[in-house]
VOFI-977797 format. One record per residue (C-alpha): residue number from 0; residue in three letters; x, y, z. Coordinates in Angstrom, 3 decimals. Example, Ala and Ser with C-alpha at 12.3 -4.5 7.8 and 13.67 -1.06 7.14 Angstrom:
2
SITE:0:ALA:12.300:-4.500:7.800;
SITE:1:SER:13.670:-1.060:7.140;
//
This chain:
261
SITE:0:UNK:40.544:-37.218:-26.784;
SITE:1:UNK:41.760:-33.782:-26.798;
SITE:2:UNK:43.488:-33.876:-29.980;
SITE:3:UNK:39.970:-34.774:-30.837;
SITE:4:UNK:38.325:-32.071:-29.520;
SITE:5:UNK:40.717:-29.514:-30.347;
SITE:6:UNK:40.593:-30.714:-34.385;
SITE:7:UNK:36.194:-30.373:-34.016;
SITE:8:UNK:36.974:-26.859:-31.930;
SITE:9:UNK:39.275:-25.151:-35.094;
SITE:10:UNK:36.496:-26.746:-37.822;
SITE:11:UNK:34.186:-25.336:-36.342;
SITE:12:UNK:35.608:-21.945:-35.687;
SITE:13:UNK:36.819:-22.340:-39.459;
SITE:14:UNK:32.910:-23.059:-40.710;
SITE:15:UNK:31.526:-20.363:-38.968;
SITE:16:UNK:34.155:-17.972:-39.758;
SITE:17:UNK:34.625:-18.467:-43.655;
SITE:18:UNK:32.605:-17.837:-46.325;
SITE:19:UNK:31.498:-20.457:-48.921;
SITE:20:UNK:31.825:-20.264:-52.579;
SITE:21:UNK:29.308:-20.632:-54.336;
SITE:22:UNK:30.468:-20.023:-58.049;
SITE:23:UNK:33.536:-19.280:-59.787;
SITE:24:UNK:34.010:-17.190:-62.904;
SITE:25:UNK:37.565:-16.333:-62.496;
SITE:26:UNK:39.100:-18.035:-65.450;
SITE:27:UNK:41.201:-20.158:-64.293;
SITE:28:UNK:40.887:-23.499:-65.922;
SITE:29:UNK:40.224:-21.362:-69.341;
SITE:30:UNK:43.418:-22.307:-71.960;
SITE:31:UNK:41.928:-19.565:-74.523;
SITE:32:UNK:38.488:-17.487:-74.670;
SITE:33:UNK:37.342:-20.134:-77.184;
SITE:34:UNK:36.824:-22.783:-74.155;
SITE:35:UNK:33.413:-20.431:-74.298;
SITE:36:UNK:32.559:-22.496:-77.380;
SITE:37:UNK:31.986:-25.289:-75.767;
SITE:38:UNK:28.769:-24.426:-74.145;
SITE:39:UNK:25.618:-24.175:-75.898;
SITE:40:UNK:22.001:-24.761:-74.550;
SITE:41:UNK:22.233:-28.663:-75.578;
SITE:42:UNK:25.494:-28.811:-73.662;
SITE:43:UNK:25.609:-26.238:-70.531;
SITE:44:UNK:29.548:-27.215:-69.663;
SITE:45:UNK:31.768:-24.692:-67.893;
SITE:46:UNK:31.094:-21.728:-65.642;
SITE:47:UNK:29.298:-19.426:-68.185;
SITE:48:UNK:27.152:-19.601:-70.743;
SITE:49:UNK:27.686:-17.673:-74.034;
SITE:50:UNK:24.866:-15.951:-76.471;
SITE:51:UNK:24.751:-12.326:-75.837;
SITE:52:UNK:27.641:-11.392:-78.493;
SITE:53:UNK:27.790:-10.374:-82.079;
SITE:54:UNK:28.287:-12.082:-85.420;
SITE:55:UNK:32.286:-12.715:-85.560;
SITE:56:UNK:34.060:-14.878:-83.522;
SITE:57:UNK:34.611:-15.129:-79.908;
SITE:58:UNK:38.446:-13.773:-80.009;
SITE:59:UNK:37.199:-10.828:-81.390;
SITE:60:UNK:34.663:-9.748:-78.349;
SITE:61:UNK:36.542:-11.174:-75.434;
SITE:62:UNK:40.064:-12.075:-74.710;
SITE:63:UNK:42.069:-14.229:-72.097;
SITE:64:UNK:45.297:-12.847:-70.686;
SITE:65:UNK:47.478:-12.476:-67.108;
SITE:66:UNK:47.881:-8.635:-68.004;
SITE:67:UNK:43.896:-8.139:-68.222;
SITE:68:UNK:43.636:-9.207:-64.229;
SITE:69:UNK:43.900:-7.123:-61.094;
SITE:70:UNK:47.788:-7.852:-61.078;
SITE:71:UNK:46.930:-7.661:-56.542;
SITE:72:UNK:44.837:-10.686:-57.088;
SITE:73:UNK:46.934:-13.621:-56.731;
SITE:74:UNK:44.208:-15.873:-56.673;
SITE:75:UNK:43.281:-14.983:-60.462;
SITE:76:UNK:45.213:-16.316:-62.937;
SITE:77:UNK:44.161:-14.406:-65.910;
SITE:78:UNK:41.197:-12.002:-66.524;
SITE:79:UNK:38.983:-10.681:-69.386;
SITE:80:UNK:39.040:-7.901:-71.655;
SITE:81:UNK:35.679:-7.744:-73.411;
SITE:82:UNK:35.429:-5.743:-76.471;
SITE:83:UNK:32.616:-3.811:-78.457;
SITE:84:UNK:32.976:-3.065:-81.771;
SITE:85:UNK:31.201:-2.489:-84.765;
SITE:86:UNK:29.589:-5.949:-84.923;
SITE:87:UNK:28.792:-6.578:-81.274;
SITE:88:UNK:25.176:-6.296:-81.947;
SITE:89:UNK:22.862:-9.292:-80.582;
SITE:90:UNK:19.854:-10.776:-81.601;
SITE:91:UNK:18.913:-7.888:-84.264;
SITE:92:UNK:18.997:-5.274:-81.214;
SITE:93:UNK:20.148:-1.771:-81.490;
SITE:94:UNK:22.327:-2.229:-78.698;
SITE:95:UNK:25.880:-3.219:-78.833;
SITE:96:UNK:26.387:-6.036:-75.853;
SITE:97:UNK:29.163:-8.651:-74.747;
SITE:98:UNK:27.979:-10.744:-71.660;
SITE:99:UNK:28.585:-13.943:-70.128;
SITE:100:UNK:26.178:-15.392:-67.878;
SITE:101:UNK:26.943:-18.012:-64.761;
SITE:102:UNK:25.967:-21.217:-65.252;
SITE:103:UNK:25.372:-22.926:-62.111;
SITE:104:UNK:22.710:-25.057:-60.016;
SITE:105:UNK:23.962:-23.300:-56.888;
SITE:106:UNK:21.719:-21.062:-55.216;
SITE:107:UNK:22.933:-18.132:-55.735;
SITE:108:UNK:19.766:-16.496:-55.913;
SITE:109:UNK:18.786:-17.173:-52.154;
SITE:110:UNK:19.686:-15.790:-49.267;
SITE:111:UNK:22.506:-13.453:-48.737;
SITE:112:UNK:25.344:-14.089:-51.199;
SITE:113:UNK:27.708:-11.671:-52.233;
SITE:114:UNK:29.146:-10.773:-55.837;
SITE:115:UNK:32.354:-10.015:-56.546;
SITE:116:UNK:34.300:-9.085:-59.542;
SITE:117:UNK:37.149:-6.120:-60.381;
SITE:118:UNK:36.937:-4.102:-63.346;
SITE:119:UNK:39.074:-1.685:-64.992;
SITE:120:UNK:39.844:0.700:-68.391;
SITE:121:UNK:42.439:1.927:-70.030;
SITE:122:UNK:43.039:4.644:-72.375;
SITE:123:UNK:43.309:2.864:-75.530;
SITE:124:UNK:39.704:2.049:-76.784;
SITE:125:UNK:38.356:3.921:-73.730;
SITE:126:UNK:34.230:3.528:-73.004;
SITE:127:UNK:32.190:6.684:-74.577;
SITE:128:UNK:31.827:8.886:-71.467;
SITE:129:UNK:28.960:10.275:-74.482;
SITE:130:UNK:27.095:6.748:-74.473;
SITE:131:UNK:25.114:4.771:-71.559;
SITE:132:UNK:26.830:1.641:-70.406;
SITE:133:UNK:24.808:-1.093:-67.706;
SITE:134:UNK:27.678:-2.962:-66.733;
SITE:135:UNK:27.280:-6.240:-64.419;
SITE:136:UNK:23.783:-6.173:-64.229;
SITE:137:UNK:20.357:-7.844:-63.700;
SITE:138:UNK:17.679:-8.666:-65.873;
SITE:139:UNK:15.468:-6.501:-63.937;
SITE:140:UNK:18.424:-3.808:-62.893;
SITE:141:UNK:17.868:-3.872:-59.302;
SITE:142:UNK:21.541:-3.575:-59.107;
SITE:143:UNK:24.678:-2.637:-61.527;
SITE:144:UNK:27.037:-0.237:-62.382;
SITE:145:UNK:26.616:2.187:-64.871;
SITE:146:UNK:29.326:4.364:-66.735;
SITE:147:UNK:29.182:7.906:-69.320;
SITE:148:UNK:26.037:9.797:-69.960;
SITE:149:UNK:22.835:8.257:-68.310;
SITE:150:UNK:20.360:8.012:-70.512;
SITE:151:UNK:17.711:11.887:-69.947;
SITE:152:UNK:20.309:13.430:-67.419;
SITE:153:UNK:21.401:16.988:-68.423;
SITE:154:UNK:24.942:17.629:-70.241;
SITE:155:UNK:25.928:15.294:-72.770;
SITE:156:UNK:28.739:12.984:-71.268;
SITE:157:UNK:29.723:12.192:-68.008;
SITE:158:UNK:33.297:10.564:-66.809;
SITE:159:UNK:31.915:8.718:-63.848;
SITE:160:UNK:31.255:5.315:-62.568;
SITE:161:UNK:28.274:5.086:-60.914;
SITE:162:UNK:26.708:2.283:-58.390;
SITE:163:UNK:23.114:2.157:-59.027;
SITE:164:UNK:19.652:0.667:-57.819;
SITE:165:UNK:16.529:0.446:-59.251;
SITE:166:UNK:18.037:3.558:-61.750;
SITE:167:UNK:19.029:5.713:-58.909;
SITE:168:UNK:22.581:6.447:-58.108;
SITE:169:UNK:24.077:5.666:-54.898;
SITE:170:UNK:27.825:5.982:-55.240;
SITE:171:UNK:30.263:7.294:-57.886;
SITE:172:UNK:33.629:8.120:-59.228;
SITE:173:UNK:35.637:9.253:-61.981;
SITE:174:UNK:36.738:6.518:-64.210;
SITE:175:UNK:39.979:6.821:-64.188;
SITE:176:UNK:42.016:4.957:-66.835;
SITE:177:UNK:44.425:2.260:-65.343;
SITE:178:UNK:42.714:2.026:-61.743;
SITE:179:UNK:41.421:-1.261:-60.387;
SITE:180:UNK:37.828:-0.973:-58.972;
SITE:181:UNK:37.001:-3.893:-56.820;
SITE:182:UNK:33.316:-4.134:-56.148;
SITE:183:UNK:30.976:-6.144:-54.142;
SITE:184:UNK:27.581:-6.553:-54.083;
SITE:185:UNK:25.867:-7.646:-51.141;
SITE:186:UNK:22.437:-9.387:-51.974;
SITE:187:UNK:19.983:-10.629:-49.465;
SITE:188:UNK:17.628:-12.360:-51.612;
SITE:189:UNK:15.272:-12.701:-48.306;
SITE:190:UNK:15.249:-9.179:-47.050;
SITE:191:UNK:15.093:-7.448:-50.270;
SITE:192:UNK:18.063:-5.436:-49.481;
SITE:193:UNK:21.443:-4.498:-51.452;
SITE:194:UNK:24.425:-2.898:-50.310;
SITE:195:UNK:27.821:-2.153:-52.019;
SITE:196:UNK:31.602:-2.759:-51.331;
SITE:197:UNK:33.889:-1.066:-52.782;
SITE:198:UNK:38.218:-0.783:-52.815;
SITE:199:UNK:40.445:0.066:-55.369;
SITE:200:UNK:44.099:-1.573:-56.442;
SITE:201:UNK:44.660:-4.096:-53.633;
SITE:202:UNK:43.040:-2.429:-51.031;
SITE:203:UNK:40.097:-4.903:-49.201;
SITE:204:UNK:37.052:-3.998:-49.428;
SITE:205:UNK:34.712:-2.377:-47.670;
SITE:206:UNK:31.241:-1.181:-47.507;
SITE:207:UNK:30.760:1.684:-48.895;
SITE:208:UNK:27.094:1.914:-49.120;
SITE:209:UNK:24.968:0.728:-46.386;
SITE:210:UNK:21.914:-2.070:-47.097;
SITE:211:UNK:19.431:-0.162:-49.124;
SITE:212:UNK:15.814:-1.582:-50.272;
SITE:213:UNK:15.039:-3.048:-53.358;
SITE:214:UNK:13.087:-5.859:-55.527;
SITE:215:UNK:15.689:-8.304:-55.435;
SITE:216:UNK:14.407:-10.192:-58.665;
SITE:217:UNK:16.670:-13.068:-59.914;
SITE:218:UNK:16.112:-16.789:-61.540;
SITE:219:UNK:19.715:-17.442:-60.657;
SITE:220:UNK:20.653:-17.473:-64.324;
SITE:221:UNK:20.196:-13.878:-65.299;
SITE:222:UNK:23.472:-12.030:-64.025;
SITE:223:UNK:24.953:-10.322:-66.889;
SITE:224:UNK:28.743:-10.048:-66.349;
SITE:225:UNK:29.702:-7.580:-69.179;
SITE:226:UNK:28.449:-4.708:-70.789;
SITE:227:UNK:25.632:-3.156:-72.896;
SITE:228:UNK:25.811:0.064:-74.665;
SITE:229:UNK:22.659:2.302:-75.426;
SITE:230:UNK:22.534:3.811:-78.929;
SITE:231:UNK:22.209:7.674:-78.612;
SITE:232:UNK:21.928:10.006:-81.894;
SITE:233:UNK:25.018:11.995:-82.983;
SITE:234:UNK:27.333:9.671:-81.447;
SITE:235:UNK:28.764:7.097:-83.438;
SITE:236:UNK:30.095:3.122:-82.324;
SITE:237:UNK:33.944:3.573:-81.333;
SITE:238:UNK:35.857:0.313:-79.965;
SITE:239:UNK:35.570:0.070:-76.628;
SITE:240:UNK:37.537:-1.916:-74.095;
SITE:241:UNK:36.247:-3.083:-70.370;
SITE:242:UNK:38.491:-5.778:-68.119;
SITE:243:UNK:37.759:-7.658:-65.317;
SITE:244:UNK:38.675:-10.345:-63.190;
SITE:245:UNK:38.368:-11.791:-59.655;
SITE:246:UNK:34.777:-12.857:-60.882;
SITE:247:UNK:33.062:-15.007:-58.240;
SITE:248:UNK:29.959:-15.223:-55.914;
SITE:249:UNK:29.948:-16.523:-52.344;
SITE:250:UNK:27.761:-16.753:-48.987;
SITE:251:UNK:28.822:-16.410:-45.235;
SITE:252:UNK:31.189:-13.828:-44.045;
SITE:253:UNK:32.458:-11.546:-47.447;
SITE:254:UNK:35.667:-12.100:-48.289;
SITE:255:UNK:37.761:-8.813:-48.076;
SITE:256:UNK:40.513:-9.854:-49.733;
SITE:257:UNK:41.219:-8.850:-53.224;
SITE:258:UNK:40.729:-11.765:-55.567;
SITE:259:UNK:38.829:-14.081:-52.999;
SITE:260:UNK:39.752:-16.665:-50.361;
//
């Protein structure tokens, strides 16, 4: 009987205590970034779906490899590099875009769920710090990153990577080639509210910016993970590079931990 009691005492502890996932884009069970293929709107297999690309094929706008990843997440197994070039134009739009969205029936547009991924550059086939990039976003922008020149600010680039709401800034850095940024966000779908974690290399997170208030729009199937690029006049298309890994969204207590629990 107390064997008993002791086993319901640590599940307990261990469901309260732990957070639950909810969806997992990490690429593990990917052999090549072809497996994205297989999904189409007749046949919604896998964790994302894929449309928002260009005309070639899917090798050329996002690749699968151990060396993309946050090498201080052991729980990843590979991650992404996700490339725009000259023909990473969708749908007849001006603007160049690579994105993969979730495809899940979990709610992960309810209540307070958290969404984490890690992204990084390098020097070779930098982003534009010239050109606007919405990175990780939502349809209706209520919360994403943003990198280079905003769109009407003063100047005409700008090195940072920027945390924004609603359009507004709330945290930045210089993008640094070759650093790990680990990011967070924390969603509550019911208050309306959105903060941001933040670490970088291995470092866990923490919250960097405090719950802020905001329209937290979402159908559950319209988080963009990936980037789009606004045109901007004098500034031509240059290859551009963006990586990431540790993709994955959870509720209960956030996980800290670089790369997830």
């Amino acid at each position: 009987m107390k064997s008993t009691t002791l086993i319901a005492a640590v599940l307990s502890a261990f469901s309260t205590t732990h957070a639950a996932l909810l969806w997992d884009g990490r690429f593990n069970d990917f052999t090549s970034a072809s497996d994205l293929n297989k999904w189409s709107w007749s046949n919604q297999v896998g964790p994302y779906q894929y449309y928002i690309h260009g005309s070639s094929p899917v090798d050329k706008y996002i690749s699968l490899s151990e060396a993309y990843k946050n090498p201080n997440d052991t729980r990843s197994r590979q991650g992404a590099r996700f490339t725009l070039d000259n023909t990473a134009y969708w749908n007849g739009q001006n603007m160049r875009r690579i994105e993969l969205i979730p495809q899940t029936k979990e709610a992960i547009n309810r209540g307070k769920v958290y969404y984490h991924f890690s992204i990084m550059r390098s020097d070779k086939n930098a982003p534009s710090v010239y050109r606007e990039h919405q990175i990780c976003f939502f349809e209706s922008h209520f919360t994403e990153l943003k990198s280079g020149w905003i769109s009407g600010e003063s100047g005409t680039s700008n090195p940072n990577l920027q945390w924004m709401t609603n359009q507004r800034s709330g945290w930045k850095t210089e993008w640094k080639a070759g650093v790990w940024h680990n990011v967070a966000y924390e969603i509550d779908f019911s208050a309306n509210k959105v903060a941001f974690w933040h670490s970088e290399g291995g470092e866990p997170l923490k919250q960097v910016v405090a719950p802020v208030s905001v329209s937290t729009s979402s159908n559950g199937a319209d988080w963009h993970l990936g980037v789009l690029e606004l045109p901007r006049n004098g500034y031509g298309d240059t290859t551009e590079d963006f990586y990431f890994s540790g993709v994955y969204i959870e509720t209960g207590p956030i996980t800290t931990a670089i790369g997830g629990s």
